[in-house]
N, C-alpha and C positions, 0 to 999 in steps of 0.2 A: 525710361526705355525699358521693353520687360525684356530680360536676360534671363536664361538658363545657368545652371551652373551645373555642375560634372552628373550632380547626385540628382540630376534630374529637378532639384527644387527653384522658384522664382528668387532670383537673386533680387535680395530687399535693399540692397544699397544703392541698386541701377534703377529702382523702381522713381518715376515721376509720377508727378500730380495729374500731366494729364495721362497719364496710362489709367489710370482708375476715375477720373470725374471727366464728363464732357465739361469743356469748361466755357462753353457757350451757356450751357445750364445753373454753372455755377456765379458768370456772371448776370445774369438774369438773379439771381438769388440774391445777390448780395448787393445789387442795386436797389433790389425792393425791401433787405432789409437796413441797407444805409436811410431811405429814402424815412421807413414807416418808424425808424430809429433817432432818429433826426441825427444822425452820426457820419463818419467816414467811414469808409473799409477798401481794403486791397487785399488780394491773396498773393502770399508770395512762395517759394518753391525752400526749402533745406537751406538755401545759402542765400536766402532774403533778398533775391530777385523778384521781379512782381509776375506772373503769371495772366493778372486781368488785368484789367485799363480801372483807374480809381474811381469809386464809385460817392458821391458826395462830398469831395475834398474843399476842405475848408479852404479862404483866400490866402490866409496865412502859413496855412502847408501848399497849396498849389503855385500862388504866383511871387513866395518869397523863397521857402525854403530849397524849394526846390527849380528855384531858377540859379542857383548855382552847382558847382560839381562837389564842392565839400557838403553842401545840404545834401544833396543825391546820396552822397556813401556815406553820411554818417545816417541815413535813413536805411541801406539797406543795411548796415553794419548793426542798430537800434532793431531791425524788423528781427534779425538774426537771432538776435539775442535774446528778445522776447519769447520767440520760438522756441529760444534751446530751453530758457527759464520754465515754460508753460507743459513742454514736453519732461522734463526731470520729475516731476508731479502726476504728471497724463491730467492736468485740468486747466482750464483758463487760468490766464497770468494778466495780471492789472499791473499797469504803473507808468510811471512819466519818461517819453522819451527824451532824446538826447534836446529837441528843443524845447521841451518845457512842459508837453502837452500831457492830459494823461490818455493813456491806450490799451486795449486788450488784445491780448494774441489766444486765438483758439485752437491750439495746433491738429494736426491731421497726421492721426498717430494709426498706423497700420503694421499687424505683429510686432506689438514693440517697438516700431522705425516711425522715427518721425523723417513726414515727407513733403512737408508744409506745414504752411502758417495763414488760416483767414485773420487778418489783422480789422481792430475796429476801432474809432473814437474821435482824436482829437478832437476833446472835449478837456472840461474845465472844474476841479468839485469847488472852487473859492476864485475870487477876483484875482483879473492878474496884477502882477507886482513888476511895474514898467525897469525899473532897475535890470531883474531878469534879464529880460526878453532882450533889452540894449545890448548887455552881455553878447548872449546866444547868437544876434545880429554880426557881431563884430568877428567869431568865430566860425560861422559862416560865411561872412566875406556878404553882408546885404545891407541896406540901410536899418539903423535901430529905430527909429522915430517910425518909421513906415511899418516893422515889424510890432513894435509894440501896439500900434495904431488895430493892428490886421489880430492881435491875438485878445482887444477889445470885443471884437465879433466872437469870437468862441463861444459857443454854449458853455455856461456852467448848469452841471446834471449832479444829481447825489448821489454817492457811490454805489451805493445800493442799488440803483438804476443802470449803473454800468454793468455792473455782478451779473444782473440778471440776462441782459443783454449777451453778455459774455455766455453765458450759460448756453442760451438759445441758440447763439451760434457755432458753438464747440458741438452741442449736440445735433444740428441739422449735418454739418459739413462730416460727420466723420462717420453718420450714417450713410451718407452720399460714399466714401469711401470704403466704407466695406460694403456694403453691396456692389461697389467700383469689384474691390477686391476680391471678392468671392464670385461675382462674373469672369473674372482672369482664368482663379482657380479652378472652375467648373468648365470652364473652354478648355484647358488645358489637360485635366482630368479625363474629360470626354475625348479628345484629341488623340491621348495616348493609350486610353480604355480601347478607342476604337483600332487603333496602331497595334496595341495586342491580340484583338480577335482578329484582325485580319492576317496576323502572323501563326497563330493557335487554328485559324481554319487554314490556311496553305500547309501547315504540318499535316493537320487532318485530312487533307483532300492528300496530300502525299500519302501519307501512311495508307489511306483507302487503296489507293492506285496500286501501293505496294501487296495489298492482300488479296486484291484482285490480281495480280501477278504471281501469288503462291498460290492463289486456288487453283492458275489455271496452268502451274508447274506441277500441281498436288494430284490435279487431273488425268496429268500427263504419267505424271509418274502411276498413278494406280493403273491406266490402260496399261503401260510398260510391265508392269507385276502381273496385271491379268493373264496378258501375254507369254511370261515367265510360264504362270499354271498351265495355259494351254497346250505348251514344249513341254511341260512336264507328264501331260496326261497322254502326250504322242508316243514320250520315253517307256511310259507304260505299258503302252501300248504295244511299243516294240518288244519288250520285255516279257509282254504273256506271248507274242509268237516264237520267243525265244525257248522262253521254256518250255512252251507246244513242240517247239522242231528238238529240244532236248529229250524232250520222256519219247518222242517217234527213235528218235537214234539210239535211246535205252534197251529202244524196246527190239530196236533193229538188231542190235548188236548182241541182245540177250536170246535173239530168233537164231543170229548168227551162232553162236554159243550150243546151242542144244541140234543143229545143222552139224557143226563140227564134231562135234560126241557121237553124233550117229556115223559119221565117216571112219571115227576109230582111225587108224595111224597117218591116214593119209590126212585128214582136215585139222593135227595139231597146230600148224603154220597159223590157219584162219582163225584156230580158237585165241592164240593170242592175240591176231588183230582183234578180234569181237572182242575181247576185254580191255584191250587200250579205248576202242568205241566207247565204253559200255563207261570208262572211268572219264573220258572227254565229255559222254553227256553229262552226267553225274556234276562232274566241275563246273561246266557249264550253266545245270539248273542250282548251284550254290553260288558263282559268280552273278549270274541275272538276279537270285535272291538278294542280296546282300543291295547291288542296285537298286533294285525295288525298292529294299529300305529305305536309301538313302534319298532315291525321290518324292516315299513319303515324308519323309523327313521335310523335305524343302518343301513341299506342297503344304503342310501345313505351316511351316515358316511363310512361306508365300500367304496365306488364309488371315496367318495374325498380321502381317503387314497389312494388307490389305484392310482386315477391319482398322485397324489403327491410324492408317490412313487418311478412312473414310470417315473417321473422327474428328481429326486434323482438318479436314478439309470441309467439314461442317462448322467447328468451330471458328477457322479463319473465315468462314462465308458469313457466320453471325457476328464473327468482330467488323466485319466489311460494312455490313448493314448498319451495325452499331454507330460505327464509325461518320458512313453516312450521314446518320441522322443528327448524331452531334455537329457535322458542322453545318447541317441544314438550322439548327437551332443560334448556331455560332453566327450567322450569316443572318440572322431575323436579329439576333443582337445589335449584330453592327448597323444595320438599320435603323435601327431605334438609336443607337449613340449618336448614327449620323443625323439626324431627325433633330435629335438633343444641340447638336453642334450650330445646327442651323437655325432654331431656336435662339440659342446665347448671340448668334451674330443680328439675328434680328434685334435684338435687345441694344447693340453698340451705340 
């Protein structure tokens, strides 16, 4: 079963046989190499269950051993143990199972984890020795004369024939398995490659959205500053009439002033009003001034915001684009991972 586990990685202890081999394929294989082997073979899974249907099985293991229930489990018990023996090593294991026979387990080792067992043999390196087998009979609960009879048929092969055998089959089945496993890997990879770009481009496409949302505050705000300057050039504007209408009252009051001198006693009274005139315009055109200042002031405060601004709102406009474009290329990614995805499934 392929299982995740927290760290995102393929948990290797859940992992089965068939999750990485079609095992239609695998029995197809190991029927043609029972067959051109002149041998038995079965695949069985971590705890020495069969996996395929037996492929050549001798009379002696099909119609004795295992027509009872103690033959059955001291066979899966026998497959088990070859497995773990062949896997301590990472190479083929020779040797005699619990009935007699000899056999080889070629295990099916992935990162380290053993995840099966293609089992081979029930075969013979020397004549049997009927005493044996009578034994073995009696401990499985079958006839001994019948069994001894049936383990006559056995091939006897010289070991060195089995070795090699063994060999060919360790290395066919566990190339079958990592290519199994590295098809997992690479779906899986791809699956989650893809799951990131389409997280990295919805940010993207956020973040766009977002900038096109300052530009078009940044916009707003510079017409609002524009505006600012335009009240400011009106305030000026007021301000030269101000001081226009000030130097006329200066000037009125200084008329008034030299009007009163020529009256002599009688236009004292008006002279002092013409000099209160004469100091109200005066204040007047130093009050407007000082104003002036201060809207120059802001008017060029206004000037630097503005360029500043329109800096601000050039650069957000080429992060927008930028932005853009990155997840235009984000989105031809995922494309291609999805392309890939579809690929590996074609492959299953």
């Amino acid at each position: 079963m392929i299982k995740m586990l927290q760290n995102n990685q393929l948990d290797m202890d859940a992992l089965e046989i068939q999750d990485i081999i079609d095992i239609k394929l695998l029995q197809r294989f190991q029927d043609d190499f029972a067959f051109a082997m002149n041998c038995a073979s079965v695949t069985v899974d971590k705890n020495g269950d069969p996996v395929t249907n037996p492929s050549s099985y001798t009379r002696f293991c099909d119609k004795f051993v295992h027509s009872t229930k103690k033959g059955d489990d001291r066979c899966a018990a026998s497959h088990k143990r070859m497995g773990e023996e062949a896997a301590k090593t990472g190479q083929p294991y020779i040797g005699k199972c619990h009935a007699g026979l000899v056999d080889f387990a070629a295990p099916i080792i992935v990162e380290g984890k053993l995840i099966g067992t293609v089992l081979g043999g029930q075969m013979l390196t020397e004549p049997p020795k009927q005493h044996e087998f009578i034994q073995i009979a009696k401990e499985i609960d079958v006839d001994g004369t019948s069994l001894s009879e049936s383990a006559r048929e056995v091939n006897i092969v010289d070991l060195k024939h089995i070795e090699k055998a063994a060999n060919v089959l360790f290395i066919v089945v566990n190339s079958l398995a990592k290519n199994g496993y590295n098809q997992i890997h690479l779906d899986m990879v791809s699956k989650k490659l893809a799951n990131n770009f389409m997280q990295v481009s919805a940010t993207v496409e956020e973040l766009s959205a977002s900038a096109n949302n300052i530009s078009t505050q940044q916009e707003d705000l510079n017409s609002e500053i524009t505006q600012v300057g335009v009240i400011t050039d009106q305030i000026n504007s007021i301000l030269d009439a101000i001081k226009g209408i000030a130097a006329q009252t200066k000037m009125l009051g200084l008329n008034a002033s030299i009007e009163a001198a020529r009256a002599g006693e009688v236009g004292k009274g008006f002279s002092v009003v013409a000099k209160e005139i004469r100091n109200l315009a005066e204040n007047s055109k130093e009050t407007a001034k000082s104003i002036s200042d201060l809207t120059n002031k802001i008017q060029e405060s206004v000037n630097g915001t503005i360029k500043n601004s329109q800096i601000t709102l050039d650069t957000t406009k080429e992060q927008s684009k930028a932005m853009e474009a990155v997840s235009e290329n984000i989105q031809d990614s995922v494309y291609i991972v999805d392309q890939l995805v579809n690929m590996m499934d074609s492959l299953k």
